[in-house]
C-alpha positions in Angstrom: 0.0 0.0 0.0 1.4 3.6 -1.0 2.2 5.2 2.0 0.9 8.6 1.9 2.8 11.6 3.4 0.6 14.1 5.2 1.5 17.8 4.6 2.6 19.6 7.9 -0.1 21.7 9.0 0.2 25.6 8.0 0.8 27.0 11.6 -0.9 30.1 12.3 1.1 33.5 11.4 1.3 34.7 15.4 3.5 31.2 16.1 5.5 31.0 13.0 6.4 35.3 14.0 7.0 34.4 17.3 9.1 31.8 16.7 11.4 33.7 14.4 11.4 37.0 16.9 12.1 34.8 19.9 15.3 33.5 17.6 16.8 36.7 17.6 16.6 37.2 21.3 19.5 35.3 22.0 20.3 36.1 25.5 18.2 39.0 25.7 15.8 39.3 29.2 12.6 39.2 27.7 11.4 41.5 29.8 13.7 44.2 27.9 13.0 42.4 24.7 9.0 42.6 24.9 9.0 46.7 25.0 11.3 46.3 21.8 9.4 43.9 19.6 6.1 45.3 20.7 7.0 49.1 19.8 8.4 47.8 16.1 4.7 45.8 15.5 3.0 49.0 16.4 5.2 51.5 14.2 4.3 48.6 11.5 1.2 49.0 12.2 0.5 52.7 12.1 2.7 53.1 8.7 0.9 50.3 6.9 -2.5 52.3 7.7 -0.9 55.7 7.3 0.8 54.3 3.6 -2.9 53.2 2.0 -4.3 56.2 3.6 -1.4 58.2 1.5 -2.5 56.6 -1.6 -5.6 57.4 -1.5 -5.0 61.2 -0.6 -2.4 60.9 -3.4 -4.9 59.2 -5.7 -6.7 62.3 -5.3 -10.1 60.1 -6.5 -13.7 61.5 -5.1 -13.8 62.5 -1.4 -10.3 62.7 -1.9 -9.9 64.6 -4.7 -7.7 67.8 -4.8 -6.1 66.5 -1.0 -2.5 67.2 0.0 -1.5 63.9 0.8 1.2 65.5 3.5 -1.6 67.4 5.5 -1.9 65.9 9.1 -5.0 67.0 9.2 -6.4 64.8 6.4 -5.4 61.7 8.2 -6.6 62.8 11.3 -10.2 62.9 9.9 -10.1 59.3 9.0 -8.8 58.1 12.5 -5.3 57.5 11.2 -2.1 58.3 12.7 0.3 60.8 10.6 3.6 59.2 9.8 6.6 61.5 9.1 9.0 60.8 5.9 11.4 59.4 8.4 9.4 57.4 10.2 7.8 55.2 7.9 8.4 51.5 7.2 10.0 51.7 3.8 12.5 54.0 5.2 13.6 52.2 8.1 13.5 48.9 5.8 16.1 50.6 3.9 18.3 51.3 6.9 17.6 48.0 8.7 21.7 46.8 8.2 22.9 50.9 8.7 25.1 50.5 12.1 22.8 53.2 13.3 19.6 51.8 13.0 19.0 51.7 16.9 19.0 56.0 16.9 17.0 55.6 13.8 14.1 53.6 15.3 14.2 56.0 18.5 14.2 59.1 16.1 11.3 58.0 14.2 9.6 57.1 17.6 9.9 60.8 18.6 9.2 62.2 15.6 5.4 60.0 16.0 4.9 61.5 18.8 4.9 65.0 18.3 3.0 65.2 15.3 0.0 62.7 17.0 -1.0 64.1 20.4 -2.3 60.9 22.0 0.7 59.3 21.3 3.0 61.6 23.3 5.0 59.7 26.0 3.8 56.2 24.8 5.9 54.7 22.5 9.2 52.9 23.6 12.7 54.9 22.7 15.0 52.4 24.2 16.7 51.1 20.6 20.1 52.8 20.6 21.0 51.0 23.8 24.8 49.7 24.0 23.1 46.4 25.1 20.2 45.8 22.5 22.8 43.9 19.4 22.0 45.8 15.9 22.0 42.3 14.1 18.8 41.5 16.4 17.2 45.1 15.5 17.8 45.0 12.2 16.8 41.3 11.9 13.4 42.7 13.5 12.8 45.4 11.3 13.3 43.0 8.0 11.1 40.0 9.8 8.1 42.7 10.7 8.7 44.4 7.6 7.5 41.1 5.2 4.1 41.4 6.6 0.9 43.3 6.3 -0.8 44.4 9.0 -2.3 47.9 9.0 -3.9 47.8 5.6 -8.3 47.8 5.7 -7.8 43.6 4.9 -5.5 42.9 7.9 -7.5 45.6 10.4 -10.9 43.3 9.5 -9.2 40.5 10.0 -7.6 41.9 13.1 -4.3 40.5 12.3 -2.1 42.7 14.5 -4.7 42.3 17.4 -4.0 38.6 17.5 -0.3 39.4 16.7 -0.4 41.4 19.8 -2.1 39.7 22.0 -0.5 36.3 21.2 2.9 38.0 21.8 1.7 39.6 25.1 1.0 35.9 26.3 3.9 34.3 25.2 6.5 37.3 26.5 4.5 36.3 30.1 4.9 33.1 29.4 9.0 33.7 29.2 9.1 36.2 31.8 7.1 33.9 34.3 6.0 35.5 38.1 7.1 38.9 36.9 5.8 38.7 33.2 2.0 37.6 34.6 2.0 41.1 36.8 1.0 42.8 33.4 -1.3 39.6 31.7 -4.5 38.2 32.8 -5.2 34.9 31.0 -7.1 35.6 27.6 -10.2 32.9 28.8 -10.3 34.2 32.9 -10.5 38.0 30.7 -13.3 36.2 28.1 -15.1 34.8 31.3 -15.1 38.0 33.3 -16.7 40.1 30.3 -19.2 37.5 28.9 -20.3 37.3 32.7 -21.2 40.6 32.9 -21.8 41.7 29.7 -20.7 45.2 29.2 -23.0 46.2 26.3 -23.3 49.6 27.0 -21.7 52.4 29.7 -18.4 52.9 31.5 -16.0 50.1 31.7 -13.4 51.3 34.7 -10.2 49.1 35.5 -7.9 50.6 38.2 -5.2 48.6 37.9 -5.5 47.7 34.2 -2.2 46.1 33.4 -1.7 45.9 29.3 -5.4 46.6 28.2 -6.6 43.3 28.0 -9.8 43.8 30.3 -10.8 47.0 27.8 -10.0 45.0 24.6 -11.5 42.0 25.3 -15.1 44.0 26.3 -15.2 46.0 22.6 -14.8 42.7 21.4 -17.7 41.6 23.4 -19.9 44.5 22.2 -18.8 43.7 18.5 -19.4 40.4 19.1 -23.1 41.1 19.8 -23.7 43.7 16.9 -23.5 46.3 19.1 -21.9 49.6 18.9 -17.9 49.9 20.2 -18.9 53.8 20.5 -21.7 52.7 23.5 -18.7 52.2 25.8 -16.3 54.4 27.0 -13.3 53.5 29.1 -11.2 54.7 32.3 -8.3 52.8 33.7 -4.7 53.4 35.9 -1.8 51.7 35.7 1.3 52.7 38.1 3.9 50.9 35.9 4.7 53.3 33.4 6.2 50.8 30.8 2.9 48.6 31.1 1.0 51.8 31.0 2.5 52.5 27.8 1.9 48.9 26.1 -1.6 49.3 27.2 -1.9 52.7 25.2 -0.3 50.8 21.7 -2.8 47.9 22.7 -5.5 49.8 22.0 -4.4 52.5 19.9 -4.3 49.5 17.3 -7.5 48.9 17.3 -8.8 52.2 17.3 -9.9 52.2 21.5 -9.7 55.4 22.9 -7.3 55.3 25.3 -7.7 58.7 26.3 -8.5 58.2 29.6 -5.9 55.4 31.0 -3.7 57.5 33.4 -0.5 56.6 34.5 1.3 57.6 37.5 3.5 56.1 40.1 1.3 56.6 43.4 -1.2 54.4 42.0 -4.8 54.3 42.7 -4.8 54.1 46.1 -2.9 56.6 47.1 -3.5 58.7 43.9 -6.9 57.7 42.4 -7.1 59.7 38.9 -10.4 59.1 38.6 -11.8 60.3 41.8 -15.8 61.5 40.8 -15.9 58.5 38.2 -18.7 56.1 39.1 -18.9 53.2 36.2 -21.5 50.8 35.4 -19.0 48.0 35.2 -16.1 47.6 36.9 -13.4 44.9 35.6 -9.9 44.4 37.2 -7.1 41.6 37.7 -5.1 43.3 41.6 -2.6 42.1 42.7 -2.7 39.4 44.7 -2.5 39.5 48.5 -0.7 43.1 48.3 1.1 43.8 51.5 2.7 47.3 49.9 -0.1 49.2 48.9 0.2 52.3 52.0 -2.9 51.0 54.0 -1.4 52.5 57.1 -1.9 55.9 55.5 -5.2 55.6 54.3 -6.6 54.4 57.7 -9.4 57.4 57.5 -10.1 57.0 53.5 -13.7 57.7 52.4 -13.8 54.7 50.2 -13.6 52.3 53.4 -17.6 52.2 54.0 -17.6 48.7 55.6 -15.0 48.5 57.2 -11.0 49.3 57.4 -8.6 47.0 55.4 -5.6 46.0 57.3 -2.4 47.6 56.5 -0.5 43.7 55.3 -2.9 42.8 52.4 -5.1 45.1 49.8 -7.5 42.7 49.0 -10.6 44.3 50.3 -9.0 47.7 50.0 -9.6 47.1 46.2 -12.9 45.7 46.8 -14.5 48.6 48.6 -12.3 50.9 45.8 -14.3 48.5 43.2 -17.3 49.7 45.2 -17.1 52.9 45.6 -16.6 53.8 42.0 -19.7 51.5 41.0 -22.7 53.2 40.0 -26.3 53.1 41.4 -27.0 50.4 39.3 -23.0 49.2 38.3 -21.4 46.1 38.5 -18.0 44.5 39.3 -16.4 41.6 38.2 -12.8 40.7 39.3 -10.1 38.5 40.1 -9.1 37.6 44.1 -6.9 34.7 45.8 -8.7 32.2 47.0 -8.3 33.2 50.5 -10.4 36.6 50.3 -13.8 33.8 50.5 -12.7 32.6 53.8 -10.2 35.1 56.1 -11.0 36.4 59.3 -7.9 38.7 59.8 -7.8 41.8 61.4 -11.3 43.4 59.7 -11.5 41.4 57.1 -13.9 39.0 57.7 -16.3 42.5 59.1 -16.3 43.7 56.2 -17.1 40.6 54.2 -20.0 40.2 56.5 -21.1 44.3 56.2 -20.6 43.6 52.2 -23.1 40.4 52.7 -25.4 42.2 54.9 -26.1 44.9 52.4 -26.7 42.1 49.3 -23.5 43.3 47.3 -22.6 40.1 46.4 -23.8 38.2 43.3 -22.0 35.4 42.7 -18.7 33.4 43.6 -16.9 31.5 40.5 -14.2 29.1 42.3 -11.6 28.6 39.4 -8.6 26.1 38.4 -5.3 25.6 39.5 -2.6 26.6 37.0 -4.6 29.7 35.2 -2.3 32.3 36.6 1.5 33.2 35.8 2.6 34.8 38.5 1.3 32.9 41.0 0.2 29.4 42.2 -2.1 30.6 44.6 -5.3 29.3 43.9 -7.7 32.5 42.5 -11.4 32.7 42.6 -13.7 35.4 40.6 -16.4 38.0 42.6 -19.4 39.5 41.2 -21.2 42.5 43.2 -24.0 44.2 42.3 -25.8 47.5 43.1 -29.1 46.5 42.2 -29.9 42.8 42.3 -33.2 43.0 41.3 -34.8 40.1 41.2 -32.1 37.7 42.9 -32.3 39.7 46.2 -30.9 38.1 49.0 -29.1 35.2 47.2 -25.5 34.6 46.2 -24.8 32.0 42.9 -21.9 30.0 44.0 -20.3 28.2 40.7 -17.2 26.0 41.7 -14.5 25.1 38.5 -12.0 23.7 39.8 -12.5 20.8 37.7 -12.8 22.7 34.0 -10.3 23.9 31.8 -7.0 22.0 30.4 -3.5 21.9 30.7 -1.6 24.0 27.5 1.6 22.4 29.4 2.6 21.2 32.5 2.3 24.8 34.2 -0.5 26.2 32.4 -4.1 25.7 32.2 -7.3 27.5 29.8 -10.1 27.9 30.1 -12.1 26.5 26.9 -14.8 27.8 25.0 -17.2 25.5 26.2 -15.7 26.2 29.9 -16.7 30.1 29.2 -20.3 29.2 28.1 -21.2 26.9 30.7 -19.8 29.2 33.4 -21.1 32.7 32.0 -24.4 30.6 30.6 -25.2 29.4 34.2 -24.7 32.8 35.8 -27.0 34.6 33.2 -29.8 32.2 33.6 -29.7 32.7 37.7 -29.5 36.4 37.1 -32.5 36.2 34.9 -34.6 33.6 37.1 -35.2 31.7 33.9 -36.6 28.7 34.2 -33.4 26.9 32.3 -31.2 27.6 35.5 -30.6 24.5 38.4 -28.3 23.3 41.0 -26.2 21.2 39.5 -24.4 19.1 42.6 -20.8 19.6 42.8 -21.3 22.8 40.1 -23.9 25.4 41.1 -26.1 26.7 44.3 -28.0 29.5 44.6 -27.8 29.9 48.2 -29.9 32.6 50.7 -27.9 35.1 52.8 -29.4 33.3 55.5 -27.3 30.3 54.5 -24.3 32.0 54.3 -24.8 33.8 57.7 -25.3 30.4 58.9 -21.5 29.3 57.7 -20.5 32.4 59.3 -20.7 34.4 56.1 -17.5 32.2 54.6 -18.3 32.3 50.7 -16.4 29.4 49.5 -18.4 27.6 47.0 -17.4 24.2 47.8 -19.4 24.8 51.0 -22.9 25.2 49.3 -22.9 23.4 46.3 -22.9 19.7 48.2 -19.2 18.7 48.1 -16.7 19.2 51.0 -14.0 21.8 49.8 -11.1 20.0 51.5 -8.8 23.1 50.4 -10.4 25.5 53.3 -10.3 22.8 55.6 -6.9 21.4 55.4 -5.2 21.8 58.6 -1.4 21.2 58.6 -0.7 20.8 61.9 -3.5 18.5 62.5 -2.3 16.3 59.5 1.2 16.4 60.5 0.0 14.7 63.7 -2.2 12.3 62.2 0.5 11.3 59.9 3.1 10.7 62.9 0.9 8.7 64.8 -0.2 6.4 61.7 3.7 6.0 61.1 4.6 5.0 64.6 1.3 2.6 64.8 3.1 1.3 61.9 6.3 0.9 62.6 5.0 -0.9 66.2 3.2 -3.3 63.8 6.5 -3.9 62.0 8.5 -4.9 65.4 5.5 -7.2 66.4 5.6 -9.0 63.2 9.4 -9.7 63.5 9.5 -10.7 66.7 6.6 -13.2 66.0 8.6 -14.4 62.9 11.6 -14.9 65.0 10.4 -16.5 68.3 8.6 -19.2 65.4 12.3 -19.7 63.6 13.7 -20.1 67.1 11.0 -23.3 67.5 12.0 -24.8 64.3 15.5 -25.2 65.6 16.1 -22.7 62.7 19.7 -21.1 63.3 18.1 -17.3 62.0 21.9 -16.3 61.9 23.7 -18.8 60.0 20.7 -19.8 57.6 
């Protein structure tokens, strides 16, 4: 029989660009090398739109006709950054082997920036560094430079979008604890949104990391034929080199990015959104933050039920999440697992006051191995302004068990995870008839339940399976497991001794065989 060969799947442009770029690298820290691959996809970007924008003006053809193709103003009406002469992707193509290319790069850079006003203190101007190799630069500049992706056929497709994003994951990826700081899973992102739906409104994210949060909810209105104009976005960021990939993550796609501030207080201490109230607020905090200044913000407004504790932000950001919700707003975000259960110093008052006053909505207990940065097992919160109809109950939805493993260290969420998770939570929400507690899964539990558990929100505890995370005790295993050993090991002398005494009255010589 002939054997037949198969032809090697065609891998998907994002892998087959990453794995040339990550070539280059060398022994670059990717942590210095994301800021200079991501600022040379985005220059691509800009000059391929800014280049078929030219032709047209140049073209001179009905709107257009009698344009100067050179007048900023022309591209500015059609949403399209204004690329100088020396800044645009033929040119620096030409000079990608010149031994200066690294001041040419940085030059353009500038040169971007003050001619487009939204651009200014954004872009990365780090490539005449003694330390970044011009081999790798100019290797970078030819490998972006043989594809297309600001033309109207890549934008559609949102080619650099998935460029982007996949690079952002994979740079994480390489970086590790320190890389996931910036990144929030794309499917924990996809949950949060489809959850709570941000059709229409303000969409705040205090701590917004690289954009992903914003990005992921214009999808989700686009997604839904609705209008990317009926949101409007407000974030912070106190990293200023993750502020500034956030700005060219959504300046690619056209996101107004207008109001993401940076500065280096962060919003705790400096909140640069102070009167903002949002209808939805979305946010990845750091986890378990024991350097966020809580022991000078003892007397803050925003604490309404209750004080945080100095050693960890957790419900410092959820009472921040809170106060900037509106009348009718919503929250969704990321915690450790621990925030469900503490007790420490106020915390567990102010989960209680939080309960009390039917803030909460729901309780999503998620997979190991979703997070970067961190192993410590994460759950999602919902809280609500106006509950409507599901007064006085909490929708407890525990998935540990979803999701599957990318590699040894990673998990995802699938699509299938996403709808059954966001699916269950909008039929509750809507007391439709198609929700049900669904044993080891679901519960739509009373506050008079949870005030019975002493207002611990740990799904496992309502939805009829023990969650033997929370109740792991070491010490008490540790003692257990001593005593079984020495019960053991008492067992063992016993049963040689017997064996023994019974050679002994077989006349059998146990030394000499």
């Amino acid at each position: 029989m002939k054997k037949i060969n198969k032809q090697p799947k065609e891998q998907p442009l994002e892998k087959m660009l990453w794995a040339a770029a990550d070539k280059l690298r060398k022994n670059m820290d990717a942590a210095e090398y994301k800021h200079i691959v991501l600022g040379l996809i985005f220059l691509k970007y800009i000059s391929d739109a800014f280049e078929e924008m030219y032709l047209k003006l140049k073209e001179g053809k009905g709107h257009y006709k009698g344009a100067d193709p050179e007048d900023k103003d022309e591209y500015r009406a059609e949403n399209v950054f204004y690329v100088p002469p020396g800044a645009r992707w033929n040119y620096l193509l030409s000079k990608a082997k010149d031994p200066l290319i690294g001041k040419i790069v940085d030059d353009a850079m500038d040169a971007i920036e003050s001619l487009n006003s939204t651009l200014k203190g954004v872009l990365p101007k780090q490539y005449n560094r003694a330390n970044l190799d011009k081999n790798t630069l100019g290797g970078l500049v030819d490998l972006i430079g043989n594809i297309a992706l600001g033309d109207t056929k890549s934008r559609a497709k949102d080619l650099l979008g998935q460029v982007y994003e996949y690079f952002l994951g994979q740079f994480a990826l390489a970086e590790g604890k320190k890389g996931g700081q910036f990144y929030t899973p794309g499917s924990v992102v996809k949950l949060l949104v489809e959850m709570l739906e941000p059709y229409k409104g303000r969409v705040y994210d205090p701590c917004c990391g690289s954009g992903g949060m914003f990005v992921q909810s214009e999808k989700f209105v686009l997604a839904h034929a609705g209008k990317i104009d009926d949101i409007s976005i407000f974030g912070q960021e106190s990293n200023q080199t993750t502020y500034r990939l956030c700005r060219m993550n959504l300046a690619i796609r056209g996101i107004d990015g207008s109001n993401i501030r940076w500065n280096t207080e962060g919003s705790f201490l400096k909140d640069a959104h102070p009167d903002l109230k949002a209808d939805f607020v979305i946010a990845n905090p750091p986890f378990n933050d024991s350097d966020w200044s809580g022991e000078l913000l003892a007397t803050d407004g925003r604490w309404k039920y209750g004080t945080p504790p100095p050693a960890n932000a957790n419900y410092a950001w959820i009472q921040h999440f809170l106060y900037h919700l509106a009348p009718s707003g919503q929250a969704g975000f990321v915690l450790s697992k621990g925030s469900l259960t503490t007790k420490t110093n106020s915390e567990g008052d102010i989960r209680k006051a939080m309960i009390e006053n039917d803030l909460i909505d729901c309780i999503v207990n998620l997979p190991t191995k979703l997070f970067l940065n961190t192993q410590i097992p994460a759950c999602l919160w919902f809280l609500s302004r106006n509950k409507q109809k599901r007064k006085g109950k909490i929708l407890f939805i525990d998935a540990r068990n979803h999701g599957f493993l990318v590699n040894r260290r990673t998990r995802e969420l699938s699509e299938d995870d996403v709808k059954l998770i966001a699916g269950t939570y909008h039929h509750w929400r809507n007391s439709d008839k198609a929700y049900k507690d669904v044993q080891g899964f679901c519960k739509s539990s009373t506050i008079e339940e949870v005030k019975a558990l002493n207002y611990v929100v740990t799904p496992g505890r309502y939805i009829g399976l023990p969650d033997d995370e929370d109740d792991f005790n070491f010490a008490e295993r540790f003692t257990s497991l001593k005593a079984e050993l020495k019960k053991q090991m008492a067992e063992e002398d016993e049963l040689n001794k017997k064996i023994l005494d019974n050679l002994k009255k077989i006349k059998y010589d146990a030394t000499t065989g």
